[in-house]
Backbone as JSON, one array per atom type, in Angstrom:
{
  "sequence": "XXXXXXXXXXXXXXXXXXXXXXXXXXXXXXXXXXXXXXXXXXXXXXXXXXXXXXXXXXXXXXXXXXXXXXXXXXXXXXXXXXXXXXXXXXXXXXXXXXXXXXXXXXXXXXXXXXXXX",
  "N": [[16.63, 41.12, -4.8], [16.54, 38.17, -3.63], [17.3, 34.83, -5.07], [15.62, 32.46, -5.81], [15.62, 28.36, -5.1], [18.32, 26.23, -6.58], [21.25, 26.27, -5.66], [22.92, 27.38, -2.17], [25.53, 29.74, -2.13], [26.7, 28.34, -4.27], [28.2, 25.88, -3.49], [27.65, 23.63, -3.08], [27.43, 21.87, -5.8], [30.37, 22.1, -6.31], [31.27, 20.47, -4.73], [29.49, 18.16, -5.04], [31.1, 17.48, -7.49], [33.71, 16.76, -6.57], [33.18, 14.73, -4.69], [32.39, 12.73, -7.24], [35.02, 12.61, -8.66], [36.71, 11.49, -6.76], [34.87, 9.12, -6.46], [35.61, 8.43, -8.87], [38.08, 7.44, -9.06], [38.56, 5.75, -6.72], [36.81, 3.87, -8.27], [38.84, 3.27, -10.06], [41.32, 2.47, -9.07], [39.93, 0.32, -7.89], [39.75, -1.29, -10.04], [42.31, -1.52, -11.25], [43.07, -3.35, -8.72], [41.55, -5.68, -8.8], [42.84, -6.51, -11.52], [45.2, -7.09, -10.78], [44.63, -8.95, -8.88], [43.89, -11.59, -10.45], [46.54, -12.35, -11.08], [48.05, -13.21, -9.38], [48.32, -16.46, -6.93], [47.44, -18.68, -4.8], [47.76, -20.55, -2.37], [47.04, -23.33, 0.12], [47.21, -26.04, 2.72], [46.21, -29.21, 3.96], [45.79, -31.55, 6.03], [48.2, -32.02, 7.13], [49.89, -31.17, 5.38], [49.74, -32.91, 3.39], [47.78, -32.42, 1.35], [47.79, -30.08, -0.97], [46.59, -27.5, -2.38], [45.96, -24.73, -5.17], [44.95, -21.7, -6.06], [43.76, -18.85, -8.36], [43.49, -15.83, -7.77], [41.15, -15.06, -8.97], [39.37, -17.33, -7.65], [39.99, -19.84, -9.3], [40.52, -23.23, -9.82], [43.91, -23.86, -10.04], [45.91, -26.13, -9.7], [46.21, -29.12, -8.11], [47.94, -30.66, -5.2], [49.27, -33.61, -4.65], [50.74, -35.92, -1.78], [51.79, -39.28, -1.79], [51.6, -40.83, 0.23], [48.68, -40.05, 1.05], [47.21, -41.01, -0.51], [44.98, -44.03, 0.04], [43.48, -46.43, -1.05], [41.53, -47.39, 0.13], [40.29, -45.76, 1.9], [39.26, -43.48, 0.33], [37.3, -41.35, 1.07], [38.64, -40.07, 2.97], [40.63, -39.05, 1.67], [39.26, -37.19, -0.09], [37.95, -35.38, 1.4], [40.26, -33.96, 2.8], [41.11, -32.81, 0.19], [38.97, -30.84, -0.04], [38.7, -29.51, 1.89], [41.55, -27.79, 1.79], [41.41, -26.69, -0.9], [38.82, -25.35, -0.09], [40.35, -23.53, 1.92], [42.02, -22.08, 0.9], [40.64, -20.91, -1.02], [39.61, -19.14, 0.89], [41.84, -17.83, 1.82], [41.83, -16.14, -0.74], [39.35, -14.19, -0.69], [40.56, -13.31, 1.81], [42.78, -11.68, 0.87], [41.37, -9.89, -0.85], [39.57, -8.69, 0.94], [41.11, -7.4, 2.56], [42.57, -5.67, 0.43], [40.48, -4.29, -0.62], [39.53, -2.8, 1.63], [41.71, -1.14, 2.02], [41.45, 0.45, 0.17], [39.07, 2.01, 0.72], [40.02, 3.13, 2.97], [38.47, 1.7, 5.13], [36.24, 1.97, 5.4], [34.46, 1.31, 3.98], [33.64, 2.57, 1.66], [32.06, 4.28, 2.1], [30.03, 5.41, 0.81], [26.96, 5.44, 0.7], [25.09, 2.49, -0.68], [27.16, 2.27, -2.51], [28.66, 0.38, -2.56]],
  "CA": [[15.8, 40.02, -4.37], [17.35, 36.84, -3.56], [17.66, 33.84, -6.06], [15.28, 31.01, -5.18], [16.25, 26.93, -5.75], [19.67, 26.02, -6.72], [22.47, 25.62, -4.18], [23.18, 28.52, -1.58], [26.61, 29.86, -1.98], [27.27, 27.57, -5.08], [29.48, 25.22, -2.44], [27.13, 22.13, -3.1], [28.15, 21.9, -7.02], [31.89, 21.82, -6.13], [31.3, 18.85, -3.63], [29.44, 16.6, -5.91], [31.85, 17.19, -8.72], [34.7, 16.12, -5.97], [32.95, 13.29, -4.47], [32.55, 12.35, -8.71], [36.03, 12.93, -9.01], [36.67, 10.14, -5.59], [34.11, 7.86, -6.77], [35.61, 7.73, -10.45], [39.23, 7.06, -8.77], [38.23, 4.73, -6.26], [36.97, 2.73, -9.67], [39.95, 2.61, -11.38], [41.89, 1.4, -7.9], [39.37, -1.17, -8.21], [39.6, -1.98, -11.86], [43.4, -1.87, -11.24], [43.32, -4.07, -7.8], [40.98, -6.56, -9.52], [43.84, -7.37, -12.83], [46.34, -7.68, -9.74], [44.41, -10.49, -8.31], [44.14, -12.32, -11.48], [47.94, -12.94, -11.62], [48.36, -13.93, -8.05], [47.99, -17.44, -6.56], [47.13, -18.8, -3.15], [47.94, -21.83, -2.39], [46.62, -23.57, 1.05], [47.82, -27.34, 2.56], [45.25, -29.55, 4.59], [46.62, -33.18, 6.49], [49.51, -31.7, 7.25], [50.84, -30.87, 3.97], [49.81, -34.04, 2.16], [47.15, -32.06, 0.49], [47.66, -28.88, -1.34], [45.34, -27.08, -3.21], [46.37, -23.73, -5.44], [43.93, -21.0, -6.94], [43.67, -17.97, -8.95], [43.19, -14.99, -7.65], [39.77, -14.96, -9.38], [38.81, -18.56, -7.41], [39.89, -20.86, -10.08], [41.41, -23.92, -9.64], [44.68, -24.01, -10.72], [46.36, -27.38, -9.19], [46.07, -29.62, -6.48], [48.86, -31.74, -5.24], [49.14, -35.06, -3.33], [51.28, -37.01, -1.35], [51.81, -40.88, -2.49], [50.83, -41.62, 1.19], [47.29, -40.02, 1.27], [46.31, -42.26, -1.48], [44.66, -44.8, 0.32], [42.28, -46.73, -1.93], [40.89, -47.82, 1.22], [40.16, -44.29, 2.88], [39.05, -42.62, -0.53], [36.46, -40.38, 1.83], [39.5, -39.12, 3.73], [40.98, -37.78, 0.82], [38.26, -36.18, -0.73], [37.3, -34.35, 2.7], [41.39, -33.17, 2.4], [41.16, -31.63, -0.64], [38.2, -30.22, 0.02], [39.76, -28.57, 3.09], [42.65, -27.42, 1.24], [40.86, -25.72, -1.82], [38.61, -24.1, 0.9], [41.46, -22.85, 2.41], [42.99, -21.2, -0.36], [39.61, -19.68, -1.34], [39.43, -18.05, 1.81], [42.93, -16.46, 1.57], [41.75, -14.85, -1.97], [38.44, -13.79, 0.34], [40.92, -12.22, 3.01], [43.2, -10.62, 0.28], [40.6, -9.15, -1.51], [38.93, -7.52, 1.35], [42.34, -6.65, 3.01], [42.95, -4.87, -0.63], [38.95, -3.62, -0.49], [39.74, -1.8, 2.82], [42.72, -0.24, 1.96], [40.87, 1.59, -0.97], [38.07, 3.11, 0.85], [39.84, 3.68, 4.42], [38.46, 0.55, 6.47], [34.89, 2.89, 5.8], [33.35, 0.2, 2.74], [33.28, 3.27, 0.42], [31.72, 5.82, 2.59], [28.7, 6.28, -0.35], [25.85, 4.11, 0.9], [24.91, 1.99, -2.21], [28.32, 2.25, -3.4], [29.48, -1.13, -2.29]],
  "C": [[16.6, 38.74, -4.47], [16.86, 35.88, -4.07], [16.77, 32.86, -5.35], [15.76, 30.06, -5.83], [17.58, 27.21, -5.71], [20.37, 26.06, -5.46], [23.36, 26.89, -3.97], [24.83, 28.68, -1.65], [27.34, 29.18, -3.32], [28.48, 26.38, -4.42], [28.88, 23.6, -3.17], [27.93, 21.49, -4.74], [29.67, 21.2, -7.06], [31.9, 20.09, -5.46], [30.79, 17.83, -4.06], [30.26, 16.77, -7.04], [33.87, 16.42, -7.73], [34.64, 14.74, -5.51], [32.63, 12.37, -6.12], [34.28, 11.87, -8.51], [36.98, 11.27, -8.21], [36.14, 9.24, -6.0], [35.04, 7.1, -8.13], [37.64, 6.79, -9.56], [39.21, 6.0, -8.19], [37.62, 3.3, -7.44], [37.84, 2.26, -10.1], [40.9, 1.88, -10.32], [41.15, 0.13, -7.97], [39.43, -2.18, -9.24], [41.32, -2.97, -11.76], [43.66, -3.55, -10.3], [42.49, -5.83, -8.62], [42.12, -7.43, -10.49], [44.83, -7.74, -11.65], [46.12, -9.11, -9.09], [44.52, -11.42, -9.14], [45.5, -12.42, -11.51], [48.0, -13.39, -10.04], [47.61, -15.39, -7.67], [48.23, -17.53, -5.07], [46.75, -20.04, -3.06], [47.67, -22.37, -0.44], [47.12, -25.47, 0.96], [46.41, -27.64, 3.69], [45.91, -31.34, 5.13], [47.8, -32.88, 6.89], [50.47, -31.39, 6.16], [50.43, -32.16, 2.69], [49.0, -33.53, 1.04], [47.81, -30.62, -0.05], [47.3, -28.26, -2.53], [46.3, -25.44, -3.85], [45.03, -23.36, -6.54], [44.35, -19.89, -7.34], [43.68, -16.88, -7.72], [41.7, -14.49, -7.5], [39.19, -16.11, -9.05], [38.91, -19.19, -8.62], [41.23, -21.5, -9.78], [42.64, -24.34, -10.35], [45.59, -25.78, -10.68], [46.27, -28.08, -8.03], [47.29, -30.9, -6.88], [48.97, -32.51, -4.14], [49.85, -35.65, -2.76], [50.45, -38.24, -1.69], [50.97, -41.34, -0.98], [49.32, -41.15, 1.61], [46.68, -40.75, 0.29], [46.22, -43.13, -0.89], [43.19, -45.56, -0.79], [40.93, -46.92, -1.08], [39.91, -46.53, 2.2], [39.88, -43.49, 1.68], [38.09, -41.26, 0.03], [37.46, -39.56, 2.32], [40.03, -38.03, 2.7], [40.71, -36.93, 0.03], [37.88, -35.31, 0.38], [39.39, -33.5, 2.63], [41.7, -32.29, 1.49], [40.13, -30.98, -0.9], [38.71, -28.9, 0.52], [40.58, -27.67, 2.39], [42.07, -26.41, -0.31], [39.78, -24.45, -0.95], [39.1, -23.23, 1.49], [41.79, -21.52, 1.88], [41.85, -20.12, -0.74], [39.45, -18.27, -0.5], [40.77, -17.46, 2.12], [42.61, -15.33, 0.63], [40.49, -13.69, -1.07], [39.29, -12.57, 1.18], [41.85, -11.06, 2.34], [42.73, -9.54, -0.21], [40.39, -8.2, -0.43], [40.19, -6.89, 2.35], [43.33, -5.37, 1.77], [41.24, -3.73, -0.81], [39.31, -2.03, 0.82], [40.6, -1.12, 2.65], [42.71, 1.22, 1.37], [39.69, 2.78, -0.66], [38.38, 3.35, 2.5], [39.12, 2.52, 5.48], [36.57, 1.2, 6.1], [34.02, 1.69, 4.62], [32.94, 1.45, 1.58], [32.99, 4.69, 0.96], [31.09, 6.43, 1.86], [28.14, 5.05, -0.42], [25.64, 3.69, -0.6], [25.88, 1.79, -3.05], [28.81, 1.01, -3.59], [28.45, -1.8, -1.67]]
}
């Protein structure tokens, strides 16, 4: 008499202990890729170079640097909209690294385990 419940052939078993096996790896690529960003910087310019802004990895501001000639006392709006620019910038490199390091890890697919990501 044949076995009711459980999983025909015993095949299913194997396949969630592999996709386990994927999921836990794909973690630690992440865990890993994550400490990698933390040491890297990304630095972005805005005015033509007079501004430039540098961040973390993890979006934190590390320095911003100025040319003598965007100091206008006169134009203080300009150069607050410059280093705006220029820290935005930079953010959105860590933005494009990340998910250019995101995609690499799950195939371009976002994980390929709805809810996963």
């Amino acid at each position: 008499m044949a076995k009711r419940g459980g999983f025909p052939g015993g095949g299913m078993p194997g396949n969630m202990a592999n996709l386990m096996k994927q999921a836990q790896k794909m973690q630690r690529q992440m865990e890993e890729q994550a400490k990698e960003m933390e040491t890297k910087e990304f630095s972005a310019t805005a005015g033509g170079g007079a501004v430039e802004a540098t961040v973390t990895g993890t979006k934190k501001l590390l320095k911003i640097k100025l040319d003598e000639e965007v100091v206008d006392p006169d134009d203080v709006e300009m150069l607050e909209d410059l280093i705006v620019a220029a820290i935005n910038e930079a953010m959105e490199k860590v933005d494009e690294e990340s998910a250019s390091a995101m995609s690499k890890l799950t195939g371009g697919k976002g994980g390929g385990m709805p809810g996963l990501f």
